[in-house]
BALOBA-1460 file (C-alpha; in Angstrom, 3 decimals):
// residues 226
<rec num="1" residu="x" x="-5.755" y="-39.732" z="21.942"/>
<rec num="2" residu="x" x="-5.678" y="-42.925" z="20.495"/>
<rec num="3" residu="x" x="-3.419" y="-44.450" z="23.315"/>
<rec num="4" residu="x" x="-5.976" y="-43.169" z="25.628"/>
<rec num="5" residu="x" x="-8.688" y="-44.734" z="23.761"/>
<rec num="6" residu="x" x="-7.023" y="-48.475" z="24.150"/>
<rec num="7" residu="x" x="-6.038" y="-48.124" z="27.720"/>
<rec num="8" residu="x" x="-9.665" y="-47.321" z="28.198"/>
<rec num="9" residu="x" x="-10.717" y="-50.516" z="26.314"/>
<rec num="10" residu="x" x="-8.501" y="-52.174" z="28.507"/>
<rec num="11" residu="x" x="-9.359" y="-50.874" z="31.830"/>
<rec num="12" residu="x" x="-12.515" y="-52.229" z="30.862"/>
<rec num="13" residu="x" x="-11.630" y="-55.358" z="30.123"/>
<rec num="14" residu="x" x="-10.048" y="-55.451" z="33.624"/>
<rec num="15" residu="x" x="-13.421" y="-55.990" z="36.008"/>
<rec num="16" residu="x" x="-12.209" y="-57.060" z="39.373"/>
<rec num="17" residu="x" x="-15.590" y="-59.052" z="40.379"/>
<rec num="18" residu="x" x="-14.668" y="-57.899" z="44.119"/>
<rec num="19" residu="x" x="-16.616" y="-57.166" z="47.101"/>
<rec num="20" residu="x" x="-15.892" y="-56.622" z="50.598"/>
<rec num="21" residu="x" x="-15.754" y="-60.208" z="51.570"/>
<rec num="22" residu="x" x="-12.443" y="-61.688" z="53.082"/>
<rec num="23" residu="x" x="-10.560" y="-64.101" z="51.352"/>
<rec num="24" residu="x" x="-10.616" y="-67.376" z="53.339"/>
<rec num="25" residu="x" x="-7.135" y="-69.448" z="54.003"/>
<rec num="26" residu="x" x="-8.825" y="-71.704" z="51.764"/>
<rec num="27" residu="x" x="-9.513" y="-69.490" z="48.868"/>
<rec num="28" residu="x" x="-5.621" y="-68.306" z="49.264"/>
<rec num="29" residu="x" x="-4.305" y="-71.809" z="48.971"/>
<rec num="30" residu="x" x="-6.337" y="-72.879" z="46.093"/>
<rec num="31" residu="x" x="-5.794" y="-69.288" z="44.192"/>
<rec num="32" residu="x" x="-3.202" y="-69.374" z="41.008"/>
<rec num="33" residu="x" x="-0.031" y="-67.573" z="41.447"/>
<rec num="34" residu="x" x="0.391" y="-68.163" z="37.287"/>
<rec num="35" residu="x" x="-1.585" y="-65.789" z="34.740"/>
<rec num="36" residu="x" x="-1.220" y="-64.118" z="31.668"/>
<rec num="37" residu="x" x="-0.791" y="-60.636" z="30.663"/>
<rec num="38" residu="x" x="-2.079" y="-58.422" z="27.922"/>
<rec num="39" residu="x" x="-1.071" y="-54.988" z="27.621"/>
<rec num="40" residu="x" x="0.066" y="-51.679" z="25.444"/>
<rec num="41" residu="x" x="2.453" y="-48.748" z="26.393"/>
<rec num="42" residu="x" x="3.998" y="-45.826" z="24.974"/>
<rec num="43" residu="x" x="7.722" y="-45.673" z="24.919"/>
<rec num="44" residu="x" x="10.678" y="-43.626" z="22.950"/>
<rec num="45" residu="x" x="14.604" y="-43.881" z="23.031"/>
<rec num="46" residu="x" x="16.411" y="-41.152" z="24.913"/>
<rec num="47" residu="x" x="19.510" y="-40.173" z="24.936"/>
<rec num="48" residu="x" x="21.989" y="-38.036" z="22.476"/>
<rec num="49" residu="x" x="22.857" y="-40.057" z="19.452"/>
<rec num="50" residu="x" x="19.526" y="-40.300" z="17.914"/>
<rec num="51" residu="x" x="17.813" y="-36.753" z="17.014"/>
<rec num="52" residu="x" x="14.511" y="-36.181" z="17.819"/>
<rec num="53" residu="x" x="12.888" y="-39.267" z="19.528"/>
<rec num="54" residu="x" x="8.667" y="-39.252" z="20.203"/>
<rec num="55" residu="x" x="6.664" y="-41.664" z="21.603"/>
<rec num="56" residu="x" x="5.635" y="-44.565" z="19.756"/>
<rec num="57" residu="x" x="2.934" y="-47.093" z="21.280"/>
<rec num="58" residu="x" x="3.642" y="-50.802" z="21.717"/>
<rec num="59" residu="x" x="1.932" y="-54.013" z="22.654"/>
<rec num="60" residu="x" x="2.900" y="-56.889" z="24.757"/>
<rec num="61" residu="x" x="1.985" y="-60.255" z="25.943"/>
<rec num="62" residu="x" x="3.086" y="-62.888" z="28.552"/>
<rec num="63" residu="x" x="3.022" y="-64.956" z="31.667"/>
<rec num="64" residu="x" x="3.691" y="-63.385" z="35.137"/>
<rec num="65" residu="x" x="4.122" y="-65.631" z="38.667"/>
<rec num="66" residu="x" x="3.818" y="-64.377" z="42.069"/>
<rec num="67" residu="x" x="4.621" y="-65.779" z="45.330"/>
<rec num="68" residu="x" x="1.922" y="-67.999" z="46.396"/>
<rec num="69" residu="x" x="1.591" y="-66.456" z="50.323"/>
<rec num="70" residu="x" x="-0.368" y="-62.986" z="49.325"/>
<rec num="71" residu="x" x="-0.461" y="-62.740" z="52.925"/>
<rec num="72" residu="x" x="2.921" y="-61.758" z="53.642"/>
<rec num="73" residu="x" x="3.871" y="-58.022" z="53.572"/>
<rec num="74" residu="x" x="6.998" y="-58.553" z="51.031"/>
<rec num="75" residu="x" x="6.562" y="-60.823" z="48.092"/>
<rec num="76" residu="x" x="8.241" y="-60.984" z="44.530"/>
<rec num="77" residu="x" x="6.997" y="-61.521" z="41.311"/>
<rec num="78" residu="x" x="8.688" y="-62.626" z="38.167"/>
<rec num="79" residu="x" x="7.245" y="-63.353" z="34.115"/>
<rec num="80" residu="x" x="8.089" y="-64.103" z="30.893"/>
<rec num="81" residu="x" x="6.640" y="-61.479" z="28.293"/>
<rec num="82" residu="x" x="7.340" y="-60.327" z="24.668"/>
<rec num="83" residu="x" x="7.378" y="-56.523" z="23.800"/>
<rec num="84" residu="x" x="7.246" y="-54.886" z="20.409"/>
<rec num="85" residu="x" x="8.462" y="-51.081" z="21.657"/>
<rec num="86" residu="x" x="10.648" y="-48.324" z="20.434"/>
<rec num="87" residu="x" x="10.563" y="-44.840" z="19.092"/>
<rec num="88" residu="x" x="9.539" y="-42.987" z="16.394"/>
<rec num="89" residu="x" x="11.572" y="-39.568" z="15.159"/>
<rec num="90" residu="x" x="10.641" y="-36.168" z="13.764"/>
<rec num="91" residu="x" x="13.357" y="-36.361" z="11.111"/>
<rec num="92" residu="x" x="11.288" y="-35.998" z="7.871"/>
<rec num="93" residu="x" x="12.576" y="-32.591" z="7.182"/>
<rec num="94" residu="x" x="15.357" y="-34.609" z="6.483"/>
<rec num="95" residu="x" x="14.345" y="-36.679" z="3.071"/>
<rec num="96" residu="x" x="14.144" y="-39.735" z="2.018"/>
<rec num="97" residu="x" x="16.979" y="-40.558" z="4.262"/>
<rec num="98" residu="x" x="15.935" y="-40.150" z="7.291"/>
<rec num="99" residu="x" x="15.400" y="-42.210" z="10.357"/>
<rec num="100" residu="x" x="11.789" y="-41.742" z="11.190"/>
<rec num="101" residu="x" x="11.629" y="-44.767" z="13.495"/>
<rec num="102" residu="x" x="13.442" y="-47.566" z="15.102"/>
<rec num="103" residu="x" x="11.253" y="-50.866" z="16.450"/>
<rec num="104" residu="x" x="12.299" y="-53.295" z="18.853"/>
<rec num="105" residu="x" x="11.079" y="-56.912" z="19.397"/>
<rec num="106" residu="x" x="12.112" y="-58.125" z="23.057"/>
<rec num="107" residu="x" x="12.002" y="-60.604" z="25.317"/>
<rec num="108" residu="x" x="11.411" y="-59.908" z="28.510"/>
<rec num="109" residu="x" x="11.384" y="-61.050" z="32.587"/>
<rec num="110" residu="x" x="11.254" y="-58.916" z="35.098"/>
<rec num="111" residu="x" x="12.820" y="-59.361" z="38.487"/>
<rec num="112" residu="x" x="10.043" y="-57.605" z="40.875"/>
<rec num="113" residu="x" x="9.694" y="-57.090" z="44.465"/>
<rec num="114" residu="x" x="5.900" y="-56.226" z="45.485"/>
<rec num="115" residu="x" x="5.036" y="-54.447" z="48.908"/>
<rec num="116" residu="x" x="1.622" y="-55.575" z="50.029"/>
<rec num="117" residu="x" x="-0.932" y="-51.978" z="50.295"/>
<rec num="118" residu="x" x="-4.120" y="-53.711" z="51.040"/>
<rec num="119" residu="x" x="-4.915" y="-55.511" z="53.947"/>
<rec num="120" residu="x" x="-3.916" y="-59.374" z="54.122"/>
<rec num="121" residu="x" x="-6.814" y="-60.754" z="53.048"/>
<rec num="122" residu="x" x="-8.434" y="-57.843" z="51.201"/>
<rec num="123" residu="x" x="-10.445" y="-59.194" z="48.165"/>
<rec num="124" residu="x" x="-8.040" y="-56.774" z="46.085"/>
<rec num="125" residu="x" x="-4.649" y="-57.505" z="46.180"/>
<rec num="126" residu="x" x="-2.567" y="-54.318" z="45.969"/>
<rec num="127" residu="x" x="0.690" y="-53.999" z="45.628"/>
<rec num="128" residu="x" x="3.841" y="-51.315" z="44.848"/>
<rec num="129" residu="x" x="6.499" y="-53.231" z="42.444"/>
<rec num="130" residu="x" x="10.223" y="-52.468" z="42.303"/>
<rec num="131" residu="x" x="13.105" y="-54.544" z="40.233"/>
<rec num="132" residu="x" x="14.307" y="-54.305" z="36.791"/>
<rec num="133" residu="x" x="13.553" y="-55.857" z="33.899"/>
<rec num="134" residu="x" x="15.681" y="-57.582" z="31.442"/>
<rec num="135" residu="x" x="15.368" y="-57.847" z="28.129"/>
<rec num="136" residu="x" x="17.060" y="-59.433" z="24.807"/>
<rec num="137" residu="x" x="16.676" y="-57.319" z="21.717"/>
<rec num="138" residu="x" x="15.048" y="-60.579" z="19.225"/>
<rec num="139" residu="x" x="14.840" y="-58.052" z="16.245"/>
<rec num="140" residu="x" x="15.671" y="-54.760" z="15.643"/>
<rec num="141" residu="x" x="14.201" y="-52.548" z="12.856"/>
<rec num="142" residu="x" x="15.092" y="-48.894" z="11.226"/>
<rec num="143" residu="x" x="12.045" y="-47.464" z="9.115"/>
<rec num="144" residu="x" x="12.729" y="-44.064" z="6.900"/>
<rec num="145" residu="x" x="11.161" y="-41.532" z="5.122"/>
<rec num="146" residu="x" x="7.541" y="-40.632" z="5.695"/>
<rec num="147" residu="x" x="6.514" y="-43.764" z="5.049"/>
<rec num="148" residu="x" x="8.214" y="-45.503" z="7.473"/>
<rec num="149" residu="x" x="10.156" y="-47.993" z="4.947"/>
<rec num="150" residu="x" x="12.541" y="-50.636" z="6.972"/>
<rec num="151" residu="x" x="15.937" y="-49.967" z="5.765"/>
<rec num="152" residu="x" x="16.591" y="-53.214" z="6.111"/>
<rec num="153" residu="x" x="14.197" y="-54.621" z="3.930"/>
<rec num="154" residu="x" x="16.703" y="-55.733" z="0.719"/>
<rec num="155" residu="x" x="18.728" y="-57.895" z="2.862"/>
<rec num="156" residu="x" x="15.239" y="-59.606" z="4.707"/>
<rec num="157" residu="x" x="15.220" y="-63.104" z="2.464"/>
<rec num="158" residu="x" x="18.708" y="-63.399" z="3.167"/>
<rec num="159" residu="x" x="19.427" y="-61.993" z="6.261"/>
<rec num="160" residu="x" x="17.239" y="-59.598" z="8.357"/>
<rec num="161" residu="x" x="20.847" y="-57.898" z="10.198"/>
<rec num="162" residu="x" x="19.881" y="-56.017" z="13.732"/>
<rec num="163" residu="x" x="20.698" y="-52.418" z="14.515"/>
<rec num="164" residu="x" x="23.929" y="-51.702" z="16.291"/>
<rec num="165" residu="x" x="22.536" y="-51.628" z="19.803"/>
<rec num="166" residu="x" x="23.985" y="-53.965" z="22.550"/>
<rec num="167" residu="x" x="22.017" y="-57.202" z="22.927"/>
<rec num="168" residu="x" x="20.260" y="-57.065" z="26.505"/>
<rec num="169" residu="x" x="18.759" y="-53.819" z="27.657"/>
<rec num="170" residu="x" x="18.101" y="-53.445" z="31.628"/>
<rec num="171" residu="x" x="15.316" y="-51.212" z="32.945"/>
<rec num="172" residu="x" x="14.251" y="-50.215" z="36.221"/>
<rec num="173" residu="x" x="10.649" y="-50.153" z="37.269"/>
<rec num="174" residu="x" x="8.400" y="-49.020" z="39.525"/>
<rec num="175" residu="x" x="4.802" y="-50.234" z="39.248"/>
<rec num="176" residu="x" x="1.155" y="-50.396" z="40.768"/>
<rec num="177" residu="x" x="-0.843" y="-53.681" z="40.441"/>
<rec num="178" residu="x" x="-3.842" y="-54.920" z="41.782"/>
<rec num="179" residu="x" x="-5.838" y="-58.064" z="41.192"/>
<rec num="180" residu="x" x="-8.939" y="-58.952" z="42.355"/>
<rec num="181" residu="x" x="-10.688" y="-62.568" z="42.079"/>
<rec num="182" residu="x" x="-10.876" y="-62.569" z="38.500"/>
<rec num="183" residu="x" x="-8.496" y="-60.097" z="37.077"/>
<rec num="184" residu="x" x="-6.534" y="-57.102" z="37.964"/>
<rec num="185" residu="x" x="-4.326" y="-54.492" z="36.132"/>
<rec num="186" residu="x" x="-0.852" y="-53.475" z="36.585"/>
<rec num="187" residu="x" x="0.952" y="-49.444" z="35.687"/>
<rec num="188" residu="x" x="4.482" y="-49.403" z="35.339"/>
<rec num="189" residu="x" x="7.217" y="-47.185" z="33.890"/>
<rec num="190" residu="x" x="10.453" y="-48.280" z="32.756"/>
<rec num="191" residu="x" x="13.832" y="-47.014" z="32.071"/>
<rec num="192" residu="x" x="17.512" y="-47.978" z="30.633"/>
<rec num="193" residu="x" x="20.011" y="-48.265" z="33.424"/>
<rec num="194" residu="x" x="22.811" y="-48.853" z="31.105"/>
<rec num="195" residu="x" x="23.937" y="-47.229" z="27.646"/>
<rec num="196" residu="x" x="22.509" y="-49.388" z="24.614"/>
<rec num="197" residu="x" x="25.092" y="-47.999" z="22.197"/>
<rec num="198" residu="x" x="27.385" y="-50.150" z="20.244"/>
<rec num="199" residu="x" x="28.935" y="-48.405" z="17.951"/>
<rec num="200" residu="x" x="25.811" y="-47.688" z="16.820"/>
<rec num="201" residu="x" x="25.876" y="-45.688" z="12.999"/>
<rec num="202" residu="x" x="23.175" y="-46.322" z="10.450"/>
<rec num="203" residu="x" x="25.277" y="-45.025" z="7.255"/>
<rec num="204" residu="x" x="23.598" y="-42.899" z="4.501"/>
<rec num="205" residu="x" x="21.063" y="-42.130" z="6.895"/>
<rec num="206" residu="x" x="20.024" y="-38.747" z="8.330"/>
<rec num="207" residu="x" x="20.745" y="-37.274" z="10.840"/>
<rec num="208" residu="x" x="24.150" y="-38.110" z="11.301"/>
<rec num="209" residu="x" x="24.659" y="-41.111" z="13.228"/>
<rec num="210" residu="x" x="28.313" y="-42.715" z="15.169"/>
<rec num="211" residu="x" x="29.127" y="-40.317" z="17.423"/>
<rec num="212" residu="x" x="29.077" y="-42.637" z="20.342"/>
<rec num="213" residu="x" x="26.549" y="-40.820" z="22.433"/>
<rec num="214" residu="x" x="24.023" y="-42.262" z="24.918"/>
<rec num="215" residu="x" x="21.107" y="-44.775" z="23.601"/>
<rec num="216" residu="x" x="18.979" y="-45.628" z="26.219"/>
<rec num="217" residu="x" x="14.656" y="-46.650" z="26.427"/>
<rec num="218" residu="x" x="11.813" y="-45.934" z="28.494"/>
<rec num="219" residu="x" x="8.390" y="-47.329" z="28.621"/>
<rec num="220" residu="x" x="5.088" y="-46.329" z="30.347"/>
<rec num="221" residu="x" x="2.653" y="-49.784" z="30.081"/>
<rec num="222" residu="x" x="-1.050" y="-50.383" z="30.721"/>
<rec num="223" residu="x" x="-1.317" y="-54.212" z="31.231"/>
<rec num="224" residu="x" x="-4.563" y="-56.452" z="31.968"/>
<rec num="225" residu="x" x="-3.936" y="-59.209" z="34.007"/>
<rec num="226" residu="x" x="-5.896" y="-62.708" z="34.073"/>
């Protein structure tokens, strides 16, 4: 419920301040094809090695750029963003020991084709997004216990060591944005194409970890665009 609540907030923040007037050639030319991005999402790890992944809600932030003729049916679109994402697990039957959630700081740009829906000059600009997006893990985290402790936190003044996942995660998406004359909103969902594991084992830690399974991510975002 409280994911609900914020994408709420931010569908209202997203007014599109359109009517059923035309864009002129004019208007196109002059329009930005740079703006930021503001946005949360749910996401979770799937896959076999970890037990018992839920969703966990994120936040991220960035720049996205567009091709600047909106008029042509087939466009792309590309950004640079920051995500805070991951899972959280239903391990605390386990102790004091166990994994209760794993948090990711990345880095993000996605590679996106958009397929014009609305007519050319529409004062909503409506699109269908395909691509991937690529992302470098900046920080990884393991938290345990009820309390969500980071395992990791001894080593942090000296240094703060990442999880064994691979370094870049890919994920496919499929999105819906639109954006009006003052700001639109964009709905995607993402998900690993390739197996994150490297030789991934968090030792002492419950339950058992290193037995080379899948690791992979998917995210559902709400974003606000500007």
């Amino acid at each position: 419920m409280r994911f609900l609540k914020y994408i709420f907030i931010l569908f209202c923040m997203a007014p599109q301040f359109s009517n059923a007037q035309l864009w002129t050639d004019e208007e196109i030319n002059a329009r930005s094809n740079l703006g930021l991005k503001l946005g949360i999402g749910i996401g979770s790890i799937y896959g076999k090695e970890l037990k018992r992944p839920t969703p966990l809600m994120g936040f991220n932030a960035g720049l996205f750029l567009h091709g600047k003729d909106t008029l042509r049916k087939i466009n792309w679109q590309t950004g640079l963003e920051a995500r805070f994402r991951g899972s959280n697990f239903n391990n605390s039957d386990s102790g004091n020991t166990a994994y209760t959630k794993i948090g990711l700081i990345t880095i993000d740009i996605p590679l996106l084709i958009n397929y014009r829906l609305s007519a050319p000059r529409a004062s909503t600009n409506k699109v269908l997004q395909i691509g991937a997006t690529c992302s470098y893990i900046l920080r990884s985290i393991v938290y345990i216990g009820d309390e969500k402790i980071p395992a990791q936190r001894d080593s942090y003044l000296e240094t703060w060591s990442k999880l064994p996942l691979k370094p870049f995660d890919i994920q496919a998406v499929i999105a819906y944005q639109t954006r009006g004359r003052v700001a639109g909103y964009q709905i995607s969902f993402k998900y690993s194409l390739f197996n994150m594991n490297n030789d991934f084992h968090l030792p002492g830690l419950l339950p058992v970890t290193g037995t080379g399974k899948n690791i992979g991510t998917w995210n559902l975002d709400f974003a606000v665009l500007f």
